[in-house]
C-alpha positions, 0 to 999 in steps of 0.5 A, a space after each residue: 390442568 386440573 390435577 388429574 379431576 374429571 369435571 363433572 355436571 349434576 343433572 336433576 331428572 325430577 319425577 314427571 319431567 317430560 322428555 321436552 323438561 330433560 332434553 332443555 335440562 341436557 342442552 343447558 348442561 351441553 351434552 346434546 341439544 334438545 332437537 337431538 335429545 328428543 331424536 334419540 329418545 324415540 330411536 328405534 335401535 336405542 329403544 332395542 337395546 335396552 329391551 323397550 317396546 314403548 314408542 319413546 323413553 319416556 316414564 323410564 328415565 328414574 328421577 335423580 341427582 345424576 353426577 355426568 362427567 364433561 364429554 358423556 355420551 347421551 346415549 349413555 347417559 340414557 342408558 344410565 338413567 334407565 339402569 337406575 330405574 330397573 334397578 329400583 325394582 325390588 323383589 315384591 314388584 317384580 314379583 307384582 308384575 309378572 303376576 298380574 301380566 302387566 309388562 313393564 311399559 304397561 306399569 309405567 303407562 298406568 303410573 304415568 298417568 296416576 301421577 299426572 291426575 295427581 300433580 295438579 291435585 296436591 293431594 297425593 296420596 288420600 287421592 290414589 286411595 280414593 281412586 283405588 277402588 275403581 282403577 282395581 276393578 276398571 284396570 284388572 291391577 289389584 297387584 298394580 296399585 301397590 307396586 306403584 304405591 311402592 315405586 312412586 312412594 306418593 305422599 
C-alpha cells in the first residue's frame, strides 16, 4: 500500500513529436503499445468525437509535461491532450481564425509545415520573417501568419 497516492507517470510531448516519436513515448510509459497507439490516432469514431475532420491526430496533440496517472486510458489521454491544445487558443486567435476562413485543420497543416522548414534551419524566427512576405500572398493568411507566430511562440 501506498497510502492512498495515485502513481503517476510524466509524459512529455515535445513540439514537432510525430505520432510514431508519442505513441515509442506511451508504450515506454505502458499505456498502450505503440501499433495501438497509432491505430486510435486515425480512428474514425475517436476523430468524431473530438469534432476533428484531418485524417489523424496529428499537430492536435499540445506540447507538454503531462502527469498521467497508472492505468489512464488512451483514449483519454488523447482527449486531455487535445483539450490543452484548445484551450491554448486565445480570443485574438480564434478571432484570426474565423476571419480568415481558415478551420482549425488548416492552422495546424500550415504551422506543421512552417515548423518542419524551421527545425532543421535553427534559425526560427528572422526565418519565418523572411518567409512571411510570400507565405502572405502564396496562402491568402495575412490573419495566419501571426496567429501562428503567437500559438508556436518561435525564437
Amino acid at each position: 500500500m501506498r497510502k492512498g497516492r495515485i502513481i503517476e507517470y510524466e509524459l512529455t510531448i515535445v513540439e514537432g513529436d510525430s505520432l510514431l516519436e508519442i505513441g515509442q513515448k506511451l508504450q515506454e510509459k505502458k499505456f498502450i503499445s505503440a501499433d495501438a497507439f497509432n491505430s486510435l490516432a486515425r480512428d474514425r469514431s475517436l476523430l468524431s468525437s473530438l469534432n476533428i475532420s484531418s485524417p489523424s491526430i496529428e499537430g492536435y496533440l499540445f506540447p507538454e509535461t503531462y502527469k498521467m496517472p497508472k492505468g489512464a486510458r488512451p483514449a483519454d489521454i488523447i482527449k486531455l491532450m487535445v483539450g490543452r491544445l484548445r484551450a491554448s487558443y486565445t480570443d485574438e486567435m480564434k478571432a484570426a481564425m474565423l476571419q480568415s476562413g481558415w478551420s482549425e485543420n488548416d492552422v495546424l497543416t500550415l504551422a506543421s509545415i512552417i515548423e518542419k522548414r524551421l527545425r532543421p534551419t535553427g534559425r526560427g524566427l528572422s526565418y519565418l520573417r523572411s518567409i512571411a512576405t510570400g507565405l502572405k500572398s502564396a496562402c491568402r493568411c495575412k490573419r495566419i501568419l501571426p496567429l501562428f507566430m503567437a500559438s508556436r511562440a518561435v525564437k
